[in-house]
N, C-alpha and C positions, 0 to 999 in steps of 0.2 A: 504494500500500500504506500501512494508515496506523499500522506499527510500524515506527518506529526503524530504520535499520539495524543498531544494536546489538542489538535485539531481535530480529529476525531472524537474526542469525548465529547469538548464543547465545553469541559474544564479547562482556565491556565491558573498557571502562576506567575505571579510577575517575571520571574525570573525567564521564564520562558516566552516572553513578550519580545520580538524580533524589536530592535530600536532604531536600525535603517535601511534604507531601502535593499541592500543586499540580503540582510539577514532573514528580511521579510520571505524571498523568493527562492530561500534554502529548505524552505518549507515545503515547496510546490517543485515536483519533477513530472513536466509535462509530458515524460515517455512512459512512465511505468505503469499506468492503471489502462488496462485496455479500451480500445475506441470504440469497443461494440457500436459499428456502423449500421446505420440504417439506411438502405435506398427507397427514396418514397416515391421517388417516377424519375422517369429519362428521358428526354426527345434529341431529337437531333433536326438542327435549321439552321441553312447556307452554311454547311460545315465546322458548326460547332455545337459539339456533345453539351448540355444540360443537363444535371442532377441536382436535385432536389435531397438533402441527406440530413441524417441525425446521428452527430454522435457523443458523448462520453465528456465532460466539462470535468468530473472529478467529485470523489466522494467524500463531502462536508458533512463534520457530525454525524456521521453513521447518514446522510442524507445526500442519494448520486443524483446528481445536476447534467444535464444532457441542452445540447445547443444544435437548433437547425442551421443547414446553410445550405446555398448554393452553388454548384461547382461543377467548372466549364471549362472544356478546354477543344483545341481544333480537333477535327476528326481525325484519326490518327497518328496523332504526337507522340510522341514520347522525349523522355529527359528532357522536358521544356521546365525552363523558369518560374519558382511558384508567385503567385501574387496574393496575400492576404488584406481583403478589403471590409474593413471596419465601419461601419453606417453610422449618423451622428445622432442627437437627441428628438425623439419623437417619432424615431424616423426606423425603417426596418432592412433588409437583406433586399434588396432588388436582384432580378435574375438580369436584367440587363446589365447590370454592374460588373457581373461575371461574366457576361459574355462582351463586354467590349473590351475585359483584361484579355478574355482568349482570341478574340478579333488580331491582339498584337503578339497572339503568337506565345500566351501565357496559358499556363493552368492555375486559374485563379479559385479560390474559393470568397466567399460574400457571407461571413459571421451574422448570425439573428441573434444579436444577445440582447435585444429591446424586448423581447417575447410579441412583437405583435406579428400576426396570424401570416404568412405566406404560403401562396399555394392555393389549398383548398384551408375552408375552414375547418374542415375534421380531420386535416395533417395533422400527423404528429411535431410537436412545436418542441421550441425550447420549454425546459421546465428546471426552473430554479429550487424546487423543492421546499418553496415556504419560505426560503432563504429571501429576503429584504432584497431584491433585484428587479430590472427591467422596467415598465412602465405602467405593470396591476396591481394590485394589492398582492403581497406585501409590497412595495415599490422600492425605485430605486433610493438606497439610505449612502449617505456622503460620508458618514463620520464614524470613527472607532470604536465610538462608547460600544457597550451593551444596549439591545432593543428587542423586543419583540421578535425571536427569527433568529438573531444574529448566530454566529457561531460560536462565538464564544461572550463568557458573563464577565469577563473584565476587560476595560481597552483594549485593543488590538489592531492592528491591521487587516487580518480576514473579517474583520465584521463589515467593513465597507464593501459594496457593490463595487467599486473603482476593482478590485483586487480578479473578483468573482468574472468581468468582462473579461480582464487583460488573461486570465486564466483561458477560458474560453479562444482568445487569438492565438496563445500557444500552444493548444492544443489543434488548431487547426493549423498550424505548422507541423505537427505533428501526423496530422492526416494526409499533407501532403506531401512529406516524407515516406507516405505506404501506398499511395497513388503510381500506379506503372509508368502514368502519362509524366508525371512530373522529376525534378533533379532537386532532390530533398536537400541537396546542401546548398540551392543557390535558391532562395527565400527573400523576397520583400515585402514589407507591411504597409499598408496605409489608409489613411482614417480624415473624417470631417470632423470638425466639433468637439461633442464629445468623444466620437471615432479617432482625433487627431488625438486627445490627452490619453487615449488606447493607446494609439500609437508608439507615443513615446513612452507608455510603461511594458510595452511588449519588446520594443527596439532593445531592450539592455539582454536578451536573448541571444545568446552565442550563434545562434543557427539563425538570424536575421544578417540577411549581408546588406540589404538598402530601407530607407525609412521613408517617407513620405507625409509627415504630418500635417495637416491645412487648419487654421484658426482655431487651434486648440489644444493644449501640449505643453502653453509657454512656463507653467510654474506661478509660483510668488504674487496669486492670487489673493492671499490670503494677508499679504504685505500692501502698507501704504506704494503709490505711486510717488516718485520722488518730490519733493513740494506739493505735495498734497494732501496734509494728515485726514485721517478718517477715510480716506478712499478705498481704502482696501475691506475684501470680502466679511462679513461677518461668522465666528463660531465662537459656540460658547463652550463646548466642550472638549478636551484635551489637545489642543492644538499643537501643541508641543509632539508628541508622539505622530498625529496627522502629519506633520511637516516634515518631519523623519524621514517618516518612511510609505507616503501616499505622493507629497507635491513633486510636481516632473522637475523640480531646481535640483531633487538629490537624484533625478535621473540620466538627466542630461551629461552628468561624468563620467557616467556607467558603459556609453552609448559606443561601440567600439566601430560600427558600418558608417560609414558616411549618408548623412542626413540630409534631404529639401525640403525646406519647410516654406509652407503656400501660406502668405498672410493679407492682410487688408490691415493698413494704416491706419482704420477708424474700429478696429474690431472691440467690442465689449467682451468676448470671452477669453481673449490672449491680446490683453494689451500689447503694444509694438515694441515699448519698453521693457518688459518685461521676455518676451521675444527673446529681443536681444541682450537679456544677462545673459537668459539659459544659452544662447547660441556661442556665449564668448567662449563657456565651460565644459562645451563638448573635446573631449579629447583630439588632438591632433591636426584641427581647425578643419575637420572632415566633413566641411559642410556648405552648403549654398540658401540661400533667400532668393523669393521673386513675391515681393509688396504688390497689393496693388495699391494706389493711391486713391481717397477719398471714401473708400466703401467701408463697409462692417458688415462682417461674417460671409463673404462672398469675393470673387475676382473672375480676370477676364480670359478667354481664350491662349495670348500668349503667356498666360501665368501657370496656365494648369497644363499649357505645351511642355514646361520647366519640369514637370512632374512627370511626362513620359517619358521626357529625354537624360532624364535621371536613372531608370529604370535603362534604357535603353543602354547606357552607359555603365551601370554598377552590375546590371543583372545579365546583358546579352551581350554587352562589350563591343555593340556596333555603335556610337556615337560617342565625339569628343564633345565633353561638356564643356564652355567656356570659366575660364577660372573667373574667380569674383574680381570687378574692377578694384582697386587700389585706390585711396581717396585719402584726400588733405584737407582739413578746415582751417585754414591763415587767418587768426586773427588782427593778428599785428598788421592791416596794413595802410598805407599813407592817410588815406581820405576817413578812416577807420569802418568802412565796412565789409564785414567778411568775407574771405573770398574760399570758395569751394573748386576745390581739384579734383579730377578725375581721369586715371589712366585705365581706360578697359581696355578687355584683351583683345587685342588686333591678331595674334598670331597664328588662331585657328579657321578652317577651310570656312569660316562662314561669313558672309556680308553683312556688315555693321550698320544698321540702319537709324539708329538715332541713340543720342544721351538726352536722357530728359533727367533733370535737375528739380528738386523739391525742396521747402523747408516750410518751418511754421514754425511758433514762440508758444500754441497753448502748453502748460504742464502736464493735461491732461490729454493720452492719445485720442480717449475714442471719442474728443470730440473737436481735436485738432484741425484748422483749414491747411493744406500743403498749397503754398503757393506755387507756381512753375515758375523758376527761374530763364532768363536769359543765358542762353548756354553759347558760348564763344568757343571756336576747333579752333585748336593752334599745332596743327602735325597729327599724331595719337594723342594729344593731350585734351582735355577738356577744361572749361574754367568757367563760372557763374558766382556771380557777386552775388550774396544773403544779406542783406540790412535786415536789421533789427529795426523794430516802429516803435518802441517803449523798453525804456532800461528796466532793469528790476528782474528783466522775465530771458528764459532761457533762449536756444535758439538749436534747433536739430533738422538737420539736413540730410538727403540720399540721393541715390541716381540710379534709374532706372534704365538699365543696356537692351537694347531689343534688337536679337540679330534675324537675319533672314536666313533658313538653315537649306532652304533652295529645295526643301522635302516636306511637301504636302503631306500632314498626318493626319488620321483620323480620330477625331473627337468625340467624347460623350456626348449626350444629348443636353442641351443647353447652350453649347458653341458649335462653331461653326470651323469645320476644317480649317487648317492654319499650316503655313511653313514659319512660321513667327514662334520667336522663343525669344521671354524676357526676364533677365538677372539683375537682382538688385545689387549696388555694390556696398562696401563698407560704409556704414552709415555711423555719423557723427554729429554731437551734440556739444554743446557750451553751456557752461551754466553762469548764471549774471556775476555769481565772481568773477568768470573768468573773462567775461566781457570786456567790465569793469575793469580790469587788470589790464586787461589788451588794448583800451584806449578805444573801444565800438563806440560811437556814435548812433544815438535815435536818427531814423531816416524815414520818409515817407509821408506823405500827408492820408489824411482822410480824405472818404471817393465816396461821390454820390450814386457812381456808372457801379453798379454791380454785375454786371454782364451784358455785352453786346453782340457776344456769341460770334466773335470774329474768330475767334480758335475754335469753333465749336461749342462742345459740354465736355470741354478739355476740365473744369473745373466742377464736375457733378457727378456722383452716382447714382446709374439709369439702372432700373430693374423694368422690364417688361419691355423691351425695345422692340419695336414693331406690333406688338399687339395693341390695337388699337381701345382697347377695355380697361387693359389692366399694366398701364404705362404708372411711373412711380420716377420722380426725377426728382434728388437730393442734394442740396448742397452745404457744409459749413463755411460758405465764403462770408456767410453773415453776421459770424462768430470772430471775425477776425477783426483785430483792432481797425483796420484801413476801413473796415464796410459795416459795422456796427452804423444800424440807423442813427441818425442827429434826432434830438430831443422833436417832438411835436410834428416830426417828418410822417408822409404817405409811401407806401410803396406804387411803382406805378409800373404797368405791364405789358410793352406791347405784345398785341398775339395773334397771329393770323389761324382762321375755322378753315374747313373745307366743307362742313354743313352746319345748317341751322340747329337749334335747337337741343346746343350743349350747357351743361354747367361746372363751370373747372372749379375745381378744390385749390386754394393759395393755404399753406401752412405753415404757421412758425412754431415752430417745438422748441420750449424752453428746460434747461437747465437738467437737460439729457444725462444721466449716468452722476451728474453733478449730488447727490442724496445727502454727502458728507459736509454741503452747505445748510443745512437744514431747509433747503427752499425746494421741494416737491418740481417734480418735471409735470411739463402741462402741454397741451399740445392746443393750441389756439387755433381756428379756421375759419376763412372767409369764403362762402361758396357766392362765385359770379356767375351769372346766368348769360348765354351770349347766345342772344336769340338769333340773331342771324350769322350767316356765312360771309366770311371777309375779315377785316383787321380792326380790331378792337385795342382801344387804350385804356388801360383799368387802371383806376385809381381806388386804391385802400387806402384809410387811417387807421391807424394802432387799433381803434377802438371799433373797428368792422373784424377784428378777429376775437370770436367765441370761442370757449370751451364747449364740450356739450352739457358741459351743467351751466351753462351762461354766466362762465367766468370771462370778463373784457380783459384783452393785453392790454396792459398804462404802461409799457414801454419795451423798448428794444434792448436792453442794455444784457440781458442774461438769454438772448435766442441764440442756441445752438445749433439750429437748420432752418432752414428752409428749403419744401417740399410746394412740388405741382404734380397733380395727377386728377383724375375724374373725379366729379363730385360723388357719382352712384358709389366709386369705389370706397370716398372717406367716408361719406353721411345717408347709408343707400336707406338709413331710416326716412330719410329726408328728401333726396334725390332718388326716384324710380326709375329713373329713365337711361342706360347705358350710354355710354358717348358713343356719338356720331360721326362718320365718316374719317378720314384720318387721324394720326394724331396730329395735334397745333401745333405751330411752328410760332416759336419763340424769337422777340428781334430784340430786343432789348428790355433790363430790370434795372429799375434806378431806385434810389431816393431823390422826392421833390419835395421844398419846406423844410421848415423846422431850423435846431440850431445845430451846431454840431457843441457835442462836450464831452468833457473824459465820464466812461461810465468805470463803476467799479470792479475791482479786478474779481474774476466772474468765483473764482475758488474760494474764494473768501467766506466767511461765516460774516455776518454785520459785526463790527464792532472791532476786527481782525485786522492787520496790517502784512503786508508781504516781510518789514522785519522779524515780525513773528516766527517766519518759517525758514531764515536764512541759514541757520547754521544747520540746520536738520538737511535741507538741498542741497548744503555745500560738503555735507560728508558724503550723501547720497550721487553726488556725482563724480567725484574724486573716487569714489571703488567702482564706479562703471570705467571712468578712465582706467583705472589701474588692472582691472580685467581686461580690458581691451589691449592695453599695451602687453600684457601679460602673452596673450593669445599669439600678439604678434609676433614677438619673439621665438615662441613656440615653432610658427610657421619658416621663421626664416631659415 
C-alpha cells in the first residue's frame, strides 16, 4: 500500500505531520496501488482513438478514490509523447481536449477531478469517496485543519482537496506509463486555473519532463502584494503549515523540467507579481513566460502558440524555442526618465516581427493599465522610454517578442490557427526608492482623449470578438493617472450602429479586487438606447451611471475599468431585446467638462498616506531585486 499508515487510519500524530512540500509527497507513490482501469467506450474519428476510462486515485483512510478521464491518441501510435491535461474551476474533462493533444501527435489523457458528469450521465464518474473534493457535496475544502471527511483529525496536508487533484494527475502519469501507444518517460503536464496551480504541484514529479501552467500556479496568494497591506488572501486556520507544504512558492524549487507558464497581466488568480517571485526560484532559470497584456484569466492565440511550441520543443525535440529576451531598466538617465532595453533573440531560424514594450505605476497587478510604449530598433537592440506621471508610486515594465515561426499550427477551439509565437522577456520593476534615488522625474500631463482607436483596441481586452450578442470590450486605461476623469467631467462616445434599435451597456467598475481598502467594488451602468442606425455621440454624466440597486457614481476617482458591451447582455432584466446587426464600431472616448484634480491614491484606506507603507515596499522590492539578480547569475 503506498499510504502511510497514518494515512490510512485517518489517525496522526504531530510528529508525523509532513512540514514541507517534499515530505508531504513521500507519503504518496503514484506507482504502487494498482490502476484497476476501466474502459467505459471507444470510438475512433478522423484518426484519432477516444476512451472514455476510470481508474485508481489511491486508497485514503481505508477509503479508494477513483478518477474518470479521457484518453486519445492517433490511430496507430505508439511510443508517442504523453500529455496530461488538467481542466480549471467549474469546469470538467472535455474529450476534445484530448483529442487536439492527439491531433499533435500526443497520447494525451484529460483528468475529471471536478466530479462533474462526462459522457453519459450513468458513467461511471470520478468518486472521491466522501472525501471533501471536487465541486458536490462534500466539496472542494482548501485548508489543513480537520473537517467533516477529511483524512485525517489533526492539521495536515492530505486533508486538503489541492493534494487529492494533484494525486489524481500522477496517477495519470502513471497510466500513461502502461498505455502501448504512449513513451512513459517523456510526460508533460498542463493545466488552466485551478488546472495550472495542478500543474505546478504535479510538475515536482521526476517522471514530468515539460510543464505548462496558464493563470494559476503562481504561489504567495496568501501574502500581501508589495505596497499593498491587507491585499492578500484570507485564512484563518493554520497557515503556517498550509504554506509549507500546499503554496506553489515551496514548489517552484522542487521543479526540475523546464516550465511555460501562460499568464495575463491583469489576472486575479496568479497575480503577475507574484508570477514572477515563483518564476525567479525555479531551478536553473529553466523556464519561459508569454503575458498577455491587459486581460485577466484569459490570453490570445500567439500566447497559447508558446504553449505548443514548448511541448514541441521539450517533448518531441522538433522546434527551437526562442531564448527569453535580455532586458535593462536605466534609470539614471539625462532628462530622468526611464529608459527600457531590450535585446531578443535574433539568432534562431524564425522572423522577428515586433517588440512591443509595456509598463504601468498601479501597485496592484490585476488592476494595473500597461501603457504601450514607443519602441525605437537600433540594430538587434530595442529601446522605449517609461516616465513615471507621479513620484511616490513604483514603475514595472516588459516586452513582449512575437516571432513568425513560418508554421501554420493548429489551434484549440477559441483561436484561430496561427504561425505566431509570443515570448515575454525579462520583466523589470522600480520601486519609488529607487526612482527617487535615480533622479526620475514626474512626466506626463492629464488626457481628456481616452481612445481614438488609431492603434486599434491595442489598449483593451475583447472577449467575444465577432459574435455579434455576446461582445464584452475592457479596459483599465481609466485607472491610470493620465485618464482618470476630471472632477464634474461627462464621458462622451462616439459610435457608429449598423441597425436600428440597439441598447449599449457603458460601464464603470469601481475598486475591483481593491476589498483591502474597505471600499466595496460596484459596478455602475449606463444603458443608451440608439434607436437608429448611423453614428451616435453619447454623452454621460457621472451620475447616469447606476448600480442595480440604484447606487449613482459621484465620481471617477476609484474606477478600475471601463466596459462596453450589449445592454440584453448587462441588464437582460431590463433590456429584452438582443443587439442588432453588427457589432458598433467605436471612433472615439473622451472626457468633456469638468476640472481636472489629483484624486486619491486608489490603495489607500481614508485617513492612510503612501509614507505609511514605504519601508514595508522598500524591503518588498529589494528581495525581488535580489532574487532576480540571484537567478541571473545562476544562468550565466
Amino acid at each position: 500500500m503506498f499510504i502511510l499508515l497514518c494515512l490510512i487510519s485517518g489517525v496522526s500524530r504531530g510528529d508525523d505531520v509532513p512540514r514541507t512540500a517534499s515530505q508531504t509527497w513521500r507519503q504518496f507513490d503514484p506507482r504502487a496501488e494498482a490502476l484497476e482501469t476501466e474502459l467505459i467506450r471507444e470510438s475512433l474519428e478522423d484518426g484519432i482513438v477516444l476512451r472514455q476510462v476510470r481508474f485508481v486515485v489511491g486508497t485514503f483512510a481505508g477509503r479508494k478514490t477513483r478518477v474518470a478521464a479521457f484518453y486519445a491518441f492517433p490511430h496507430g501510435g505508439k511510443n508517442l509523447p504523453g500529455i496530461v491535461q488538467l481542466h480549471g474551476g467549474g469546469q470538467r474533462a472535455m474529450p476534445q481536449t484530448a483529442r487536439f493533444w492527439a491531433t499533435h501527435g500526443y497520447a494525451a489523457v484529460a483528468v475529471n477531478w471536478g466530479e462533474h458528469v462526462i459522457g453519459e450521465q450513468s458513467d461511471s464518474n470520478t468518486d472521491w469517496a466522501g472525501i471533501p473534493a471536487g465541486f458536490f457535496e462534500p466539496k472542494h475544502y482548501n485548508d489543513v485543519t480537520p473537517a467533516a471527511g477529511t483524512i485525517h483529525d489533526v492539521p495536515h496536508p492530505w486533508n486538503s482537496s489541492w493534494l487529492l487533484y494533484a494525486a489524481a494527475a500522477r496517477r495519470a502519469i502513471t497510466f500513461l506509463e502502461q498505455q502501448f501507444e504512449a513513451d512513459g518517460a517523456n510526460i508533460g503536464v498542463t493545466g488552466h486555473s485551478m488546472g495550472g496551480r495542478l500543474t505546478v504541484l504535479t510538475a515536482t514529479d521526476s517522471r514530468v519532463k515539460a510543464a505548462s501552467p496558464s493563470v494559476g500556479g503562481s504561489g504567495y496568494l496568501y501574502e500581501d502584494i508589495a505596497g499593498v497591506p491587507g491585499s492578500g488572501r484570507q485564512m484563518q486556520a493554520d497557515k503556517e503549515l498550509y504554506a509549507a507544504t500546499l503554496d506553489c512558492s515551496q514548489y517552484w524549487p522542487l521543479i526540475q523540467c523546464p516550465v511555460m507558464f501562460l499568464g495575463a497581466t491583469n489576472d486575479f488568480n496568479s497575480p503577475m507579481e507574484f508570477v514572477l517571485r515563483g518564476f525567479r526560484t525555479l531551478p536553473h532559470g529553466n523556464g519561459a513566460l508569454s503575458f498577455a497584456p491587459h486581460r485577466n484569466h484569459r490570453f490570445t492565440g500567439d500566447n497559447y502558440a508558446a504553449r505548443i511550441r514548448w511541448f514541441q520543443t521539450h517533448l518531441k525535440h522538433r522546434f527551437i524555442f526562442p531564448q527569453t529576451a535580455r532586458t535593462e531598466l536605466a534609470l539614471n538617465s539625462a532628462d530622468g526618465i526611464s529608459q527600457f532595453v531590450v535585446r531578443p533573440d535574433v539568432a534562431g531560424p524564425y522572423q522577428l516581427t515586433s517588440v512591443a514594450v509595456f509598463y504601468g505605476y498601479d501597485r496592484d497587478p490585476r488592476t494595473r493599465f500597461w501603457r504601450s510604449a514607443d519602441v525605437v530598433r537600433d540594430g538587434d537592440v530595442f529601446r522605449a522610454a517609461c516616465a513615471v506621471m507621479e513620484s511616490g508610486e513604483p514603475l514595472f515594465v516588459f516586452a513582449n517578442i512575437t516571432y513568425d515561426t513560418g508554421d501554420v499550427i493548429k489551434m484549440p477551439p477559441g483561436y484561430q490557427d496561427t504561425s505566431l509565437l509570443t515570448v515575454t522577456s525579462e520583466c523589470r520593476q522600480a520601486s519609488p526608492a529607487q526612482l527617487l534615488a535615480a533622479g526620475a522625474q514626474p512626466a506626463g500631463t492629464r488626457q481628456r482623449m481616452i481612445d481614438d482607436f488609431q492603434h486599434g483596441w491595442r489598449d483593451w481586452s475583447l472577449v467575444g470578438v465577432g459574435h455579434s450578442i455576446h461582445w464584452n470590450y475592457e479596459t483599465h486605461k481609466v485607472n491610470d493617472s493620465a485618464f482618470v476623469g476630471p472632477r464634474g467631467a461627462s464621458l462622451v462616445i462616439d459610435v457608429e450602429t449598423a441597425a436600428p434599435h440597439n441598447t449599449l451597456a457603458v460601464i464603470m467598475e469601481t475598486d475591483m479586487w481593491r476589498g483591502y481598502t474597505g471600499r466595496k467594488s460596484r459596478r455602475f451602468t449606463a444603458l443608451v438606447e440608439l434607436h437608429e442606425a448611423g453614428t451616435h455621440v453619447v454623452k454621460l454624466s457621472a451620475e447616469k451611471f447606476v448600480t442595480a440597486d440604484g447606487e449613482v457614481l459621484d465620481s471617477y476617482d476609484f474606477v478600475t475599468s471601463l466596459i462596453l458591451t450589449p445592454g440584453q447582455k448587462e441588464r437582460p432584466d431590463t433590456v429584452t431585446e438582443v443587439w442588432q446587426g453588427k457589432i458598433p464600431t467605436f471612433q472615439s472616448i473622451r472626457w468633456e467638462g469638468g476640472e481636472f484634480a489629483s484624486r486619491p491614491r486608489p490603495y489607500l484606506k481614508q485617513g492612510q498616506t503612501v509614507a505609511n507603507f514605504d519601508d514595508t515596499f522598500r524591503e518588498q522590492f529589494d528581495r525581488a531585486v535580489e532574487e532576480s539578480v540571484r537567478r541571473e547569475k545562476q544562468e550565466q
